[in-house]
C-alpha positions in Angstrom: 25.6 -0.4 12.9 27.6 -1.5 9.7 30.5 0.8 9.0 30.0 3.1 6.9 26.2 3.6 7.9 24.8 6.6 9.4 22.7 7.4 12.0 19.4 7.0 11.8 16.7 10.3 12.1 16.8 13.1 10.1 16.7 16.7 11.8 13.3 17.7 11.2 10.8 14.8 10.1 8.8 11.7 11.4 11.1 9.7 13.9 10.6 6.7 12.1 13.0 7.9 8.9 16.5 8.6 8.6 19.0 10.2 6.6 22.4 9.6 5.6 24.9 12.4 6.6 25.1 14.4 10.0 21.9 14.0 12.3 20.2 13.4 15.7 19.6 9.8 15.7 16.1 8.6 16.4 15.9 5.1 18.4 12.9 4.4 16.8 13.8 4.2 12.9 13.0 0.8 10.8 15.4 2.2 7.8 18.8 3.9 7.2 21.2 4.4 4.2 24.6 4.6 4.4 26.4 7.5 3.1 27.7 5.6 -0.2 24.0 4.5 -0.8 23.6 7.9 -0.7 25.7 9.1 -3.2 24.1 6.4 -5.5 20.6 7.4 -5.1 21.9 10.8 -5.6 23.2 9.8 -9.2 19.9 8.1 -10.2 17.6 10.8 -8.5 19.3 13.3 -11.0 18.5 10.9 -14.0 15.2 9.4 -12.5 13.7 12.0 -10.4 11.9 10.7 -7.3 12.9 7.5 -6.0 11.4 4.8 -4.2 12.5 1.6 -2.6 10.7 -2.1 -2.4 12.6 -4.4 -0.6 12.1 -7.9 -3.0 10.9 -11.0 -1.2 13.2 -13.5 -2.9 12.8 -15.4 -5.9 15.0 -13.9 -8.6 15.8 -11.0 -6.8 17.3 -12.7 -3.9 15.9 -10.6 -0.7 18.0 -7.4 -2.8 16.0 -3.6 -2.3 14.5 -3.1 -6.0 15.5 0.8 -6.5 12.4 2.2 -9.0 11.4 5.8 -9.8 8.5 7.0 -7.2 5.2 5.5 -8.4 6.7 3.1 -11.0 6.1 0.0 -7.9 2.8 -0.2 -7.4 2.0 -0.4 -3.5 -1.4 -1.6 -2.1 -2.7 -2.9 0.8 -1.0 -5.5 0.6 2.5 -3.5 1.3 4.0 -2.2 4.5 5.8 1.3 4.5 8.6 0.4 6.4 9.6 4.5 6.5 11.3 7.0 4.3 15.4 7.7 4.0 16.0 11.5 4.0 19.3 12.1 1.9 19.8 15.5 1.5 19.4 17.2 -2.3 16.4 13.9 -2.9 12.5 14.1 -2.1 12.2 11.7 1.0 12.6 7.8 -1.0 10.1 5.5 1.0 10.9 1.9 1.9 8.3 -0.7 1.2 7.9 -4.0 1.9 4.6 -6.7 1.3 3.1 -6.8 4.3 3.2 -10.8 5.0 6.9 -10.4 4.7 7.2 -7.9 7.1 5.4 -9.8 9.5 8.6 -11.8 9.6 11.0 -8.5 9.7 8.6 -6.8 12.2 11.7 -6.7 14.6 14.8 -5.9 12.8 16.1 -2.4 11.3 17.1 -2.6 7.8 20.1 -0.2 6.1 19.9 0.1 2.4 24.1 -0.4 2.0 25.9 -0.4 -1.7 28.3 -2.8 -2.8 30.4 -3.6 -6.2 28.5 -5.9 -8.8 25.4 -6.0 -10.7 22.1 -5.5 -9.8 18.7 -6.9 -10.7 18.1 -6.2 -14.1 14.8 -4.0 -12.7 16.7 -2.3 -10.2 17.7 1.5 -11.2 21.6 0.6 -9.9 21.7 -2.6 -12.1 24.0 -0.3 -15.0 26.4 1.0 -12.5 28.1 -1.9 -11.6 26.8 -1.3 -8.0 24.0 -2.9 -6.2 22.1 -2.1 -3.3 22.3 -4.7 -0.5 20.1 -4.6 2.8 22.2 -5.2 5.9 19.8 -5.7 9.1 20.0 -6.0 12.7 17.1 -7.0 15.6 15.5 -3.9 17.1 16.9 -2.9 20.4 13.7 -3.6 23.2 13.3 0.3 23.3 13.0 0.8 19.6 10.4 -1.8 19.1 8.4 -0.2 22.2 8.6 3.1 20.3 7.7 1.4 17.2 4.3 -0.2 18.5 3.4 2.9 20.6 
């Protein structure tokens, strides 16, 4: 897990989410945050409201995850919810990805991380001077079993 990160699984909640800040971890989770993610989403929450994540498929966006307010993405079929980050004070902020590119990230576990620089001029972070970065690791044997059960 990249420092910094947090465990993945909140408390109380589907086993396939997480949450940055104390928890019981839940081997199964597809999606973290780290705790300085967090705090960012925290900021734009409070001028945004609900939050959502799409993690871009490259092009302009490089493979960067495209903070937007809830709803403002449209998902479809065609999109795979990958699970949702609980960070305490938000509404759960689900992570989406299209569906044919998941079928290539099927077997990793993805943490939505924040680093110094700009952003994608459509991502909500691109004014900060931060931008969120996806770090991601294979899924242990046991996780992807849970996953597919």
């Amino acid at each position: 897990m990249p420092a910094g990160s947090m465990p993945a699984g909140p408390p109380t909640g589907p086993p396939a989410d997480s949450v940055a800040g104390p928890s019981t971890a839940s081997p199964a989770s597809q999606v973290a945050v780290t705790e300085q993610a967090a705090e960012l989403l925290r900021l734009l929450a409070a001028e945004q409201g609900p939050l959502m994540f799409h993690q871009s498929g490259g092009c302009c966006d490089g493979s960067a995850p495209m903070c937007y307010p809830a709803g403002e993405f449209r998902t479809s079929d065609s999109d795979h919810l990958l699970g949702r980050l609980y960070v305490e004070g938000l509404d759960p902020v689900p992570v989406w990805m299209a569906r044919d590119q998941y079928a290539h990230w099927s077997h990793t576990h993805l943490t939505i991380d924040v680093v110094p620089g700009r952003g994608s001029g459509f991502s909500l972070e691109s004014p900060t001077g931060r931008r969120f970065l996806t770090r991601s690791r294979l899924l242990t044997d046991a996780e992807a079993a849970q996953l597919s059960a």
